[in-house]
N, CA and C atoms as a LAMMPS dump frame, in Angstrom:
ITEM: TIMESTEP
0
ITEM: NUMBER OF ATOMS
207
ITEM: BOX BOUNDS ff ff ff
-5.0000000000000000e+02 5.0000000000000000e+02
-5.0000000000000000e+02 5.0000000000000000e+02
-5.0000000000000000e+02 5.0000000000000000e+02
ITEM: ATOMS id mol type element x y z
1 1 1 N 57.016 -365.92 179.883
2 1 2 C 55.807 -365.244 180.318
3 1 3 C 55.586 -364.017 179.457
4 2 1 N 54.314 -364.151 178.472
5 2 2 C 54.237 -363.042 177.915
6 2 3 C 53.405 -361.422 179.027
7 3 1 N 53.992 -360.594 179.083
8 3 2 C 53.204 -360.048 179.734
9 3 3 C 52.284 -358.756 179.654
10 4 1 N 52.607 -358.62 177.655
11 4 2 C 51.315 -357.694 176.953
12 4 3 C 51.433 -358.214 175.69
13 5 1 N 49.615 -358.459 175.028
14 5 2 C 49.016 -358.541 174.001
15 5 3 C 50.323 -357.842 172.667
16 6 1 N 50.715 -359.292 172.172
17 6 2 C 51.416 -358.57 170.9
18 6 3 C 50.56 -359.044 169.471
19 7 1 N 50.561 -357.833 168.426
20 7 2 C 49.82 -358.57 167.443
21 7 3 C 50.933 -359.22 166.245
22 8 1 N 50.006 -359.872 166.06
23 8 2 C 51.018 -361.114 165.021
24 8 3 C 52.118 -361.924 165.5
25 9 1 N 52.349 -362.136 166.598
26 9 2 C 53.357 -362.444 167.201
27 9 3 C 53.358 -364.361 166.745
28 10 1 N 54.356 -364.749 167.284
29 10 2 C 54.693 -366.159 167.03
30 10 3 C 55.402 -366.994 168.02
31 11 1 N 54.865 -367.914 168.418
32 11 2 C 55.725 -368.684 170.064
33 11 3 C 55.981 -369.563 169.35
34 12 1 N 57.108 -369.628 169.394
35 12 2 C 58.21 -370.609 169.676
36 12 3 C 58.235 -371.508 170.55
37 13 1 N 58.743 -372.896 170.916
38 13 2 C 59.246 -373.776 172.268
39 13 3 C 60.407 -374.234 171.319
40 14 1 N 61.355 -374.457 172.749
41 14 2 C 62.829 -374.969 172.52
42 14 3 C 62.735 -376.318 173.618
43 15 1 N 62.744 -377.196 173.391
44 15 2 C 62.874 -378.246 174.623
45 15 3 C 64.669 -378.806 174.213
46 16 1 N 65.091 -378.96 175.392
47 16 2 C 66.68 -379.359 175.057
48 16 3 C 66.62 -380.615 176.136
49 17 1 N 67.925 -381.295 176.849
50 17 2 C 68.091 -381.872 177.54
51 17 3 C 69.587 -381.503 177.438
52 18 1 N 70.129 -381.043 179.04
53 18 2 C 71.566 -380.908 178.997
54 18 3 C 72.054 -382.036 179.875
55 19 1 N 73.642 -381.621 179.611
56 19 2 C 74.678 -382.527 180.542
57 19 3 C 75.737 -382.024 180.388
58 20 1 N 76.013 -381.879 181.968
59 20 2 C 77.153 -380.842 182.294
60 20 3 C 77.049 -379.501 181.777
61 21 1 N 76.165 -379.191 181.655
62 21 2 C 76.148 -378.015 181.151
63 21 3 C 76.207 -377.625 179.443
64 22 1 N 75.901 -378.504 178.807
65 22 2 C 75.826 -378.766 177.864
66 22 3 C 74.799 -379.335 176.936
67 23 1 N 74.314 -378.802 175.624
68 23 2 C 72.784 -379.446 175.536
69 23 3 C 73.588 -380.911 173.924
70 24 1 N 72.198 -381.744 175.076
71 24 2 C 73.075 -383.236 173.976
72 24 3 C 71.912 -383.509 173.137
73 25 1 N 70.469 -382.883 173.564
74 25 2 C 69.452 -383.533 172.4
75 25 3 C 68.249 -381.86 172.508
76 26 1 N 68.081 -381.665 171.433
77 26 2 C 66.995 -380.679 171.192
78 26 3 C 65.957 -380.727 170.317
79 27 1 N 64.708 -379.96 170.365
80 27 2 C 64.056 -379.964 169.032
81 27 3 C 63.049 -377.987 169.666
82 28 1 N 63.369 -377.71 168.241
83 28 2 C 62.339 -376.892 168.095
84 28 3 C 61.147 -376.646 167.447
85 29 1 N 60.347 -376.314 167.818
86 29 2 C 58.903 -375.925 167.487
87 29 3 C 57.889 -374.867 167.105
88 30 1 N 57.231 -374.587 166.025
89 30 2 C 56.603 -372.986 165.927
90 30 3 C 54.924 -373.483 166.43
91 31 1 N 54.309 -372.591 166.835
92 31 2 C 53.044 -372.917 167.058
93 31 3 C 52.31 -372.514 166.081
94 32 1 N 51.35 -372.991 165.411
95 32 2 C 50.299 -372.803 163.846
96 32 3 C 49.745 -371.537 164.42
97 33 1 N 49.149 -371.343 165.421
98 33 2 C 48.002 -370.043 165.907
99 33 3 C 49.259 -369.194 166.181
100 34 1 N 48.803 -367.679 165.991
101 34 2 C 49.603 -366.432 166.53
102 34 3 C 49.37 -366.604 167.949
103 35 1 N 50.034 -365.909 168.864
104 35 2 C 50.33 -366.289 169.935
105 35 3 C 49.448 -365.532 170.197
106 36 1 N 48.326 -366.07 171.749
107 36 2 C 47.132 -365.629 172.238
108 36 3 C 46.129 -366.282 171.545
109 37 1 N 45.696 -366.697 170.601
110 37 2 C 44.543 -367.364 169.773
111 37 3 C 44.389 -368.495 170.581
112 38 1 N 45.176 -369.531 170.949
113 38 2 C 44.913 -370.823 170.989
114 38 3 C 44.559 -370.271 172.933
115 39 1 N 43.434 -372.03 173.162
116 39 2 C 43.296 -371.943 174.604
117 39 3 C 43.82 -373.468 175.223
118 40 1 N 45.403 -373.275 175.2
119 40 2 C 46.168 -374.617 175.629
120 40 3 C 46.095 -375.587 174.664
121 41 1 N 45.298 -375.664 173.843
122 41 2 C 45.597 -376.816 172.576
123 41 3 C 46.143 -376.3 171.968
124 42 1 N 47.053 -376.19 172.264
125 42 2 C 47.948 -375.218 170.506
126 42 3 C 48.293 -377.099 169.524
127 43 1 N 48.819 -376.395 168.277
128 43 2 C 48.653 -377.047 167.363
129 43 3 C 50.617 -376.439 166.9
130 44 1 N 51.023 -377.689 167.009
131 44 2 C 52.479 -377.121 166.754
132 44 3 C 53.437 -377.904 165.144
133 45 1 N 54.319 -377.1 164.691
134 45 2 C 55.324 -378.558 163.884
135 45 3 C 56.635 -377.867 164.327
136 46 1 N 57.243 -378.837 163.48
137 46 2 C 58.489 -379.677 163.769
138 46 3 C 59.139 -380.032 162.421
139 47 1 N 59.462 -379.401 161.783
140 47 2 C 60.767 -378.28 161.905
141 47 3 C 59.996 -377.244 161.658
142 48 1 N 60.456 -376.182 162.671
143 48 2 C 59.765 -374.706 162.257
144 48 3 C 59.589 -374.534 160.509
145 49 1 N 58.084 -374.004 160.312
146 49 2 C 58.277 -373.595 158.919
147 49 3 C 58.753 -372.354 158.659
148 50 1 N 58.142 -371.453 159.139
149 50 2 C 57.719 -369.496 158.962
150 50 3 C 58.958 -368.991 159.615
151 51 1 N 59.912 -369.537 160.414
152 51 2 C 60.766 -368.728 161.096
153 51 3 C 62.356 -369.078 160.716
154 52 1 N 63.064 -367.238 160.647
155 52 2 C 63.921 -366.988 160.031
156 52 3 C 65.196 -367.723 160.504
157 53 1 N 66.211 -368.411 159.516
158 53 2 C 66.917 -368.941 160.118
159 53 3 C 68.16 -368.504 161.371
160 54 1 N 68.117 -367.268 160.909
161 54 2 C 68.751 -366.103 162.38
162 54 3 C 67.747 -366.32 163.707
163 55 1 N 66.933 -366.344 163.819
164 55 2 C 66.141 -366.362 164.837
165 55 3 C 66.235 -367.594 165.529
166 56 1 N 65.935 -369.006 164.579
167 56 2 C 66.5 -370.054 165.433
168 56 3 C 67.502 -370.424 165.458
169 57 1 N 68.98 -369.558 165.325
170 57 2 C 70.55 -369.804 165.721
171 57 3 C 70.063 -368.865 167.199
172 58 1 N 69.639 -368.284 167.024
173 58 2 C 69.72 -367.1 168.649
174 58 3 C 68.761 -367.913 169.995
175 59 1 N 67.672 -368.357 169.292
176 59 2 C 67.031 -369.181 170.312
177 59 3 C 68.317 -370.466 170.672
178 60 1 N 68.337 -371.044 169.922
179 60 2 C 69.667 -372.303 170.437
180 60 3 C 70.611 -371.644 171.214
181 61 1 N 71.257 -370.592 170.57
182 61 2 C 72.335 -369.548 171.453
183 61 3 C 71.796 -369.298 172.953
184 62 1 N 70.652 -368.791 173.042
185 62 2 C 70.136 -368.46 174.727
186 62 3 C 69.896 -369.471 175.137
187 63 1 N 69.397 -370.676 174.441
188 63 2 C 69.365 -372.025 175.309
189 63 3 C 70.537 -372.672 175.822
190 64 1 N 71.53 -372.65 174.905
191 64 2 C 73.543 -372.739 175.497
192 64 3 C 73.64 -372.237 176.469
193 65 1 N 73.347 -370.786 176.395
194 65 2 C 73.827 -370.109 177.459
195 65 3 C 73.07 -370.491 179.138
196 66 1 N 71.729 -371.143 178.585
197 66 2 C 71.07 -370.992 179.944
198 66 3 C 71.61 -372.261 180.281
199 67 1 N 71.74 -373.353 179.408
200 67 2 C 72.766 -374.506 179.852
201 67 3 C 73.448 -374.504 180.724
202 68 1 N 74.332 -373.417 180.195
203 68 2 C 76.199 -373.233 181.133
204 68 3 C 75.832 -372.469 182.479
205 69 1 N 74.804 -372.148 182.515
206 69 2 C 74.619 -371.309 183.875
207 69 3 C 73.997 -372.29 184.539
């Protein structure tokens, strides 16, 4: 939930599927529009282009973690 206007910003989605607490299949996604532009049609790819490869080790990392909890 974003809950103030950021400029230039960039959304991300992480979809996983766990078991046992554990994630067995994932994919991530960048959205083409800065975040706020689009109205529910966003326009997405697959494999992120624009985003740093630190950023999607940390997104996977908080998705682990929300796994195990």
């Amino acid at each position: 939930m974003i809950s103030r206007f950021e400029v230039r910003a960039r959304e991300i989605e992480f979809d996983a599927v766990a078991k046992n607490g554990e994630i067995v299949l994932w994919a991530m996604s960048e959205h083409v529009e800065d975040a706020g532009v689009h109205s529910g049609d966003a326009t997405l790819i697959i494999p992120p282009q624009r985003l740093y490869f630190e950023t999607m080790r940390r997104v996977r990392a908080i998705a682990a973690r929300l796994a195990k909890s």
